[in-house]
C-alpha positions as CSV (number, residue, x, y, z in Angstrom):
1,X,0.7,35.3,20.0
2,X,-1.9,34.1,17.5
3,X,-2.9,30.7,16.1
4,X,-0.3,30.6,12.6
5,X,-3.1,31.5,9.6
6,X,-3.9,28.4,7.4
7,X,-1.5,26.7,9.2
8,X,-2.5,23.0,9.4
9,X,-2.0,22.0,13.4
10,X,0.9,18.9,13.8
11,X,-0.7,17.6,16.6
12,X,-5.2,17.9,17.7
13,X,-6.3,16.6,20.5
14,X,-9.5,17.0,22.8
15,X,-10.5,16.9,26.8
16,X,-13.2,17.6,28.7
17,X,-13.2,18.9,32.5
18,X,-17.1,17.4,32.0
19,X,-16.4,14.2,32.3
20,X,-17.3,11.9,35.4
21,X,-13.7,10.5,34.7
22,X,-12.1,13.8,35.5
23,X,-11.2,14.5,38.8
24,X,-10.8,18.0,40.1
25,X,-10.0,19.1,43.9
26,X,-9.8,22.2,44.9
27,X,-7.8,24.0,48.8
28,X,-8.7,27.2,49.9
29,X,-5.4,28.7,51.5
30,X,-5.1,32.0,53.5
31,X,-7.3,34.5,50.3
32,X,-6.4,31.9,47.6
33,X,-7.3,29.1,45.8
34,X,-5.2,25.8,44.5
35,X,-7.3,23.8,42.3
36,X,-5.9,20.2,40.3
37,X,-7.5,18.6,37.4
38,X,-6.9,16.0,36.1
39,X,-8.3,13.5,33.4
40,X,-7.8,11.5,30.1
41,X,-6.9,12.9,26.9
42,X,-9.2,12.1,23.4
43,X,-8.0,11.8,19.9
44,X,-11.3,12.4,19.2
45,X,-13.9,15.5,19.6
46,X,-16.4,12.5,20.2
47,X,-14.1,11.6,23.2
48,X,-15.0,7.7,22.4
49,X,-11.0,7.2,22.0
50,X,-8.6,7.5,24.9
51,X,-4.7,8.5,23.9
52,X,-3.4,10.1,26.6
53,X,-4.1,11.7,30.2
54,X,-3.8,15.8,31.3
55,X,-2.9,16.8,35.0
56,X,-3.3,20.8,36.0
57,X,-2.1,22.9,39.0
58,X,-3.3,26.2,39.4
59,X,-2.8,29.0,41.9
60,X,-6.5,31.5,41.9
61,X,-5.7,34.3,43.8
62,X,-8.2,36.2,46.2
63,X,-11.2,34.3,45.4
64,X,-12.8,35.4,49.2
65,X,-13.2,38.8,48.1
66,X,-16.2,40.7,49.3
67,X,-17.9,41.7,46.0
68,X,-18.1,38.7,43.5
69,X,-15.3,39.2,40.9
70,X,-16.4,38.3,37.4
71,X,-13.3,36.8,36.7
72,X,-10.4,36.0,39.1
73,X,-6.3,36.0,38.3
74,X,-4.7,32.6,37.9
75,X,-1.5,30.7,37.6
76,X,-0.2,27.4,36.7
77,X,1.3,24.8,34.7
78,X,-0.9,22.2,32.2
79,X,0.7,19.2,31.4
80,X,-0.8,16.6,28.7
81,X,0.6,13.0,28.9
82,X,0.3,11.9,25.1
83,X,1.8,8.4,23.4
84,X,5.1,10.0,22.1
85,X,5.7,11.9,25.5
86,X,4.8,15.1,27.5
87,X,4.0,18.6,26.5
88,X,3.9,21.0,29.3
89,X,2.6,25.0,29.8
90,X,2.3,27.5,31.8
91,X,-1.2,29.5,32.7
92,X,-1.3,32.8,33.3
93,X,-4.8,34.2,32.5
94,X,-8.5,35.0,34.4
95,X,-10.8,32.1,35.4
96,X,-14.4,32.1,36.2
97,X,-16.0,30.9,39.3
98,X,-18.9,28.2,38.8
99,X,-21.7,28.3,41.5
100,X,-20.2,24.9,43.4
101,X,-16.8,27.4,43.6
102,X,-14.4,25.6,41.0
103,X,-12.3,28.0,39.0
104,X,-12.7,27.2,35.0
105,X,-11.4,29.3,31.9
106,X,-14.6,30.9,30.5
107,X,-16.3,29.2,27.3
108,X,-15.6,30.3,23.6
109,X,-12.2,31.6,24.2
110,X,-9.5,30.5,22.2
111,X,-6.4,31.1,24.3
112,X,-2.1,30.5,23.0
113,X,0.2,29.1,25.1
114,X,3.8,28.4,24.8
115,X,5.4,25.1,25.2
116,X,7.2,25.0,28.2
117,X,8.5,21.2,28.2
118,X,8.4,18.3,26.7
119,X,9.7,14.7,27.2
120,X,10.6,11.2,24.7
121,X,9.6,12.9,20.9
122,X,8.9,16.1,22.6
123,X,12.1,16.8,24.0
124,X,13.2,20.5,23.5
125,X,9.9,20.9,20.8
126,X,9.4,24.5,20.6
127,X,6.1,25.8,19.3
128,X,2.3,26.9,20.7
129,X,-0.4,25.2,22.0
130,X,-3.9,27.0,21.0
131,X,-6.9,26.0,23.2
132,X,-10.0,26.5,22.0
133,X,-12.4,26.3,24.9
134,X,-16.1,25.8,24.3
135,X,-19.5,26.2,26.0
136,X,-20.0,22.2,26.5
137,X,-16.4,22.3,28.4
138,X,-14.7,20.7,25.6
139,X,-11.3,21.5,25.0
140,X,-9.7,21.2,21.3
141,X,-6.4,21.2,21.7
142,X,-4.4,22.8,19.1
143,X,-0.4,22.3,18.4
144,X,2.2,23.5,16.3
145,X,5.6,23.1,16.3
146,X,8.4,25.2,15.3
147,X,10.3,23.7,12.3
């Protein structure tokens, strides 16, 4: 699944796991890791303009291991909290380890995700999420909705 060429998104919006307003915990159980996020959602790349809030849940799997793993499997489910409703994912991908041991998708990727869920206008939307993740931790937040 691909971001739709010239394809103008319906929705943008930004976050940024950055922020001193973002609040992340993390639970190291049995070889595995459970990290939430959670934090407010931008209509702006600036993030001067609040519209919204995100909340995360994701499962890293055997993040004890011996030799340091570049990257380490994940799972989850993102959920963004916007004015017309909710729009929810799933997370299946590799994350990165940062030296204080947080778990993060690695910078310049652009990754697809279906929508899973949505509530109020976004009840039964269909369509893909594209997040494109950058170096300075901002998230653009990319969706299209099947018409």
């Amino acid at each position: 699944m691909s971001i739709p060429d010239g394809k103008t998104p319906d929705l943008i919006f930004y976050y940024s796991l950055a922020l001193p307003s973002t609040t992340i915990n993390k639970n190291e159980i049995g070889t595995d890791t459970i990290q939430t996020a959670h934090g407010i959602i931008f209509a702006d790349r600036t993030l001067e303009s609040p519209i919204g809030s995100f909340a995360f849940n994701i499962t890293i799997f055997e993040t004890n291991k011996e030799t340091p793993a570049l990257l380490y499997d994940g799972t989850g489910t993102n959920v963004y909290f916007l004015p017309q409703g909710t729009i929810s994912n799933s997370v299946n991908l590799k994350f990165k380890k940062t030296p204080d041991g947080l778990f993060f998708v690695p910078p310049s990727l652009v990754k697809v995700y279906q929508i899973l869920s949505g509530s109020e206008d976004f009840l039964n939307a269909r369509g893909i999420i594209a997040q494109l993740t950058n170096i300075d931790l901002i998230r653009d937040m990319l969706v299209y909705f099947e018409k």
